[in-house]
C-alpha angles and dihedrals in degrees: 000000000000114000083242093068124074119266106251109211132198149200114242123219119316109341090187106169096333130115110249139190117217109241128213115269088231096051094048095047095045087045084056086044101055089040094048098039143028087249111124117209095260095067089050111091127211104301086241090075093068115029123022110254092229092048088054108043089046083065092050092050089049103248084116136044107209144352139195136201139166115242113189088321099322122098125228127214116190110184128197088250092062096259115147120197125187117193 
């Protein structure tokens, strides 16, 4: 995402009684990617090349219930619970 949008975070898994941080949403995604593929993070471009940073984050904030977006061919499902899928 440019440095002129606005950072999305996200909460990461079951947070059940613990104390947790918000993460960024690019973080979050290019972490699932480098798990999920053989991609390293220098063939990963800035996030905003691939998902619009408002359609994103209104899925975070649960205005929306799923998106999905092609990273480098993989395709990428964010859900509004956090999940994150890569395919």
């Amino acid at each position: 995402m440019d440095s002129d949008d606005s950072t999305v975070y996200m909460i990461r898994g079951d947070t059940g009684d613990e104390w947790v941080t918000p993460t960024p949403a690019e973080d979050v995604i290019v972490e699932s990617l480098l798990s999920a593929s053989e991609l390293t993070a220098a063939e990963i471009d800035d996030l905003g090349r691939y998902v619009d940073a408002d359609e994103l984050a209104a899925v975070v904030n649960g205005s929306d219930e799923a998106i999905t977006f092609a990273v480098e061919g993989y395709d990428v499902t964010v859900t509004s619970d956090g999940d994150v899928t890569v395919e």
